[in-house]
C-alpha positions, -999 to 999 in steps of 0.1 A, spaced: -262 351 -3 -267 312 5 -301 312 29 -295 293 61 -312 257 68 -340 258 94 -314 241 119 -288 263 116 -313 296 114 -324 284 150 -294 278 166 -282 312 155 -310 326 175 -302 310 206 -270 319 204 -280 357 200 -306 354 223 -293 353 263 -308 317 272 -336 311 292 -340 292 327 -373 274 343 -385 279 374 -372 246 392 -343 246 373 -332 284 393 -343 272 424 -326 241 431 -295 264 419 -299 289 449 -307 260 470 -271 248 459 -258 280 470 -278 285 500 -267 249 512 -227 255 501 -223 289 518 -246 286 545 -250 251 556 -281 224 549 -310 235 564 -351 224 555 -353 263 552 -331 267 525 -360 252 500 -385 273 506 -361 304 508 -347 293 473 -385 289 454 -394 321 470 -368 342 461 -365 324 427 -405 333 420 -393 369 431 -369 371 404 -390 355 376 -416 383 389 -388 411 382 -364 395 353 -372 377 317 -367 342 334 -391 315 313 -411 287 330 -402 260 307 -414 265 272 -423 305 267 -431 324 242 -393 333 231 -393 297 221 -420 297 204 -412 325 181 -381 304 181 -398 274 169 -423 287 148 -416 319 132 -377 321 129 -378 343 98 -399 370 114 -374 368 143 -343 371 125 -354 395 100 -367 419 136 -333 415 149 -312 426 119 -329 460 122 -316 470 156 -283 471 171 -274 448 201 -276 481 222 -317 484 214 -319 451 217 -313 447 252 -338 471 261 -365 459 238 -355 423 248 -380 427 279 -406 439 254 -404 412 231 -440 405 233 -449 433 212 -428 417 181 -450 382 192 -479 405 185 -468 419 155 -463 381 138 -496 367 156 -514 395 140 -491 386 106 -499 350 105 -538 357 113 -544 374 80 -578 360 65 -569 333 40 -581 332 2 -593 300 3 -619 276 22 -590 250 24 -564 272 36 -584 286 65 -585 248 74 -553 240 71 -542 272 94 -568 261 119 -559 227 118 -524 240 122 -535 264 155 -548 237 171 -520 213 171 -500 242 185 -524 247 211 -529 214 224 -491 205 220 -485 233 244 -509 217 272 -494 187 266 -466 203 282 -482 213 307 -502 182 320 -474 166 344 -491 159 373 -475 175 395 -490 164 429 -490 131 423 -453 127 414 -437 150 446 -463 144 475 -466 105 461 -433 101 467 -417 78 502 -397 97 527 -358 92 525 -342 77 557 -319 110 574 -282 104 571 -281 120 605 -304 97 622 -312 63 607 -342 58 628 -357 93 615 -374 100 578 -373 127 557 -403 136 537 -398 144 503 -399 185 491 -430 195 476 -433 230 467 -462 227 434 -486 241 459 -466 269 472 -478 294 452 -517 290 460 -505 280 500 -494 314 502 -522 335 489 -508 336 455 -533 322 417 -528 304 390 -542 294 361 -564 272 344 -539 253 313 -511 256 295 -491 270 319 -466 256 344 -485 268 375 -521 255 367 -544 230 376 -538 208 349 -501 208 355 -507 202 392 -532 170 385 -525 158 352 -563 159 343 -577 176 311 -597 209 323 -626 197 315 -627 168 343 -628 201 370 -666 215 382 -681 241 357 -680 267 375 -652 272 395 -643 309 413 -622 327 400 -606 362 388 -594 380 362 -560 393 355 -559 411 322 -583 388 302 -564 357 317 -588 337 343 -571 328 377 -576 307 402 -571 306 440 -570 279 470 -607 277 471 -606 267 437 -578 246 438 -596 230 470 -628 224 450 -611 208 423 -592 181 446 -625 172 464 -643 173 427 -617 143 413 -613 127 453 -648 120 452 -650 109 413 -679 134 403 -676 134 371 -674 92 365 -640 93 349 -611 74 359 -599 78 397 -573 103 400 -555 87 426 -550 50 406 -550 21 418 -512 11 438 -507 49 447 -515 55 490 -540 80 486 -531 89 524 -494 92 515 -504 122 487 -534 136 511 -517 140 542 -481 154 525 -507 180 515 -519 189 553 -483 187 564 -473 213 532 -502 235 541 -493 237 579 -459 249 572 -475 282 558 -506 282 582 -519 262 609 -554 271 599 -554 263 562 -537 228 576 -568 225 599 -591 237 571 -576 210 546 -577 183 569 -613 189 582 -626 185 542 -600 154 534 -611 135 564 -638 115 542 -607 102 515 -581 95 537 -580 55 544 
């Protein structure tokens, strides 16, 4: 039987696969909804992230790249060769296991090599996987939604609109994140390797994943604000630092006056 190209094994996958959605991507849908069936409202946005986080908490819905696409990407053999020894009917139900089969080709491709150059090359290898995935996840997310100008209201020309921000929702309402190579983490929020945050920053532990809450996130902010560590300014040159800062007081007061208070009282030094 003729073996399939790379291309075309990939593509095959995908197609067996049910695809995958990001975060953003389902919540601007149910805002679509919300503001079709219900009428435009400035509730309607934070109704469609929440209930969009509630059902990537309870359904295989990916935030951006996960790890289906990386077995995808990387090990489309191992993948293949897995599903040609169930039925579709097993499949569905192991579907929302498949991190068991990721184990099972981690543990595969971690076999000690023979040689001295070929544990090089693997590590070499590793680490270009590793950092290209933190690239990913390095957009600055503050920067590019609370940096952004108001809109004028088509309702009332002499009113603004401030732009939708919801990167911080998640710590805003009680909720952690993590550290890299993730959608919700610090280095996606400010675009900043980790290693420009303090040393020690609080945190917890879920599983053997470090997370991180407000009072973190709040440490960090201050950390690069003030330029502790000598690097380049966060905030560069041309961007109004008080545009960014004080879209972050207004997001925090829509969840709690007192975390608004608490966030302007420690800004007060950096706004201009």
């Amino acid at each position: 039987m003729k073996r399939k190209s790379l291309a075309r094994l990939k593509s095959d996958l995908w197609n067996r696969l049910r695809p995958e959605v990001d975060l953003a991507t389902l919540a601007n849908d149910i805002r679509k909804f919300l503001r079709q069936h219900v009428g435009e409202s400035a509730r309607n946005v934070n109704a469609a992230h929440n209930l969009a986080r509630y059902l990537t908490g309870k359904y295989s819905v990916s935030r951006k790249w996960g790890d289906l696409n990386w077995l995808i990407d990387y090990h489309p053999d191992d993948l293949d060769a897995f599903l040609d020894r169930i039925d579709s009917r097993e499949f569905e139900e192991s579907r929302k296991k498949y991190d068991e089969v990721l184990r099972l080709i981690q543990k595969k491709s971690r076999v000690k090599p023979q040689k001295a150059a070929e544990a090089e090359q693997s590590r070499k290898k590793s680490k270009i996987r590793y950092d290209w995935r933190r690239r990913l996840y390095r957009q600055g997310l503050i920067i590019k939604q609370f940096g952004r100008a108001p809109s004028l209201s088509l309702l009332d020309l002499h009113s603004k609109i401030p732009p939708e921000s919801p990167c911080l929702d998640i710590l805003l309402s009680g909720e952690a994140i993590r550290m890299a190579g993730h959608w919700d983490s610090f280095e996606n929020l400010f675009g900043e390797d980790r290693h420009r945050f303090p040393k020690s920053l609080r945190h917890e532990r879920s599983g053997r994943t470090k997370v991180y809450y407000l009072n973190a996130f709040i440490e960090c902010l201050i950390h690069l604000l003030a330029n502790r560590d000598g690097g380049k300014q966060w905030l560069p040159q041309g961007l109004d630092r008080g545009v960014v800062l004080r879209g972050i007081i207004e997001r925090a007061n829509r969840f709690s006056p007192e975390i608004g208070d608490m966030l302007a009282e420690k800004l007060r030094p950096y706004l201009p």
